[in-house]
N, C-alpha and C positions, 0 to 999 in steps of 0.2 A: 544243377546250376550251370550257365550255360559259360563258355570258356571265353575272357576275353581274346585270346591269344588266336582262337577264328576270325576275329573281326579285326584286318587290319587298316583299313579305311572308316571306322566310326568317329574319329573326329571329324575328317572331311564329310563328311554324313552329315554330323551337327551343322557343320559350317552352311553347307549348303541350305538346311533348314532355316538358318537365322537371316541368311541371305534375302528370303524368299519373304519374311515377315514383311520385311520395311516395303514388299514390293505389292501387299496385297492393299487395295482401296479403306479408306477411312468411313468406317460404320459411322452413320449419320443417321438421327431420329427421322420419323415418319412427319413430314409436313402437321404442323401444328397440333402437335405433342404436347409439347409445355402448355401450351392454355387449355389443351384437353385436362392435362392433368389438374394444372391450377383448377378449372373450374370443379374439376370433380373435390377436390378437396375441401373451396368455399361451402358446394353441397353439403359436405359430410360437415363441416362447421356449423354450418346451419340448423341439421339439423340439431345437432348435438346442442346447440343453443336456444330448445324452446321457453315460449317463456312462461312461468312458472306464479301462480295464480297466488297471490297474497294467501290466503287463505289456508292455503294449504304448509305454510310455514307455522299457523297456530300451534298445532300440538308440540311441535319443536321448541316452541317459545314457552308454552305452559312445563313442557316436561325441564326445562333449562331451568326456567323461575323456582320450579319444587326442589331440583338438586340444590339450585343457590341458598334455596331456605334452609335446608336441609344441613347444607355444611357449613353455613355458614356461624358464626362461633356464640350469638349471644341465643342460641335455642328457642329462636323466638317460634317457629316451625311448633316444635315439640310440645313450649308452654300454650303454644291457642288450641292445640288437641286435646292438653292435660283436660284445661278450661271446658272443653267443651265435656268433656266425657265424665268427666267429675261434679254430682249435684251439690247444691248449695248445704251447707248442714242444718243451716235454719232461716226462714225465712228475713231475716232481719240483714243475714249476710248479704244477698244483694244487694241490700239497698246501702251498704256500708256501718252499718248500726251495730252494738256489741250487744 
């Protein structure tokens, strides 16, 4: 570990460092930076925004319709599959007759 007690000018050290900051030129962008950048980032906008063919939102919409049937409370979902999968016991029943 190295001895303060060597170094008896290390604040003048610093001082002199801080001196020197205020005295170095102010970093300034390269000649039409910003609308390079702007533009590139409209690009990526862009693409990011293509546009997206009707169609292809269908299965979205059918698979949304079957969960809403599905939870929704009065089981109407359930009872048109009972219906379906369950034969009639006697011909008369379809037609509403006892």
């Amino acid at each position: 570990m190295p001895d303060s007690a060597d170094r008896f000018n290390a604040d003048e050290e610093w001082e002199d460092l801080l001196r020197q900051l205020p005295a170095s030129p102010a970093a300034s962008p390269r000649p039409y930076f910003y609308s390079r950048v702007r533009a590139r980032i409209e690009q990526q906008a862009a693409a990011e925004r293509l546009p997206v063919r009707t169609w292809l939102h269908w299965p979205a919409y059918a698979v949304l319709l079957g969960a809403l049937l599905l939870l929704s409370g009065d089981d109407a979902a359930l009872q048109s599959v009972s219906a379906i999968n369950s034969p009639p016991t006697s011909p008369e029943a379809s037609f509403g007759g006892e």
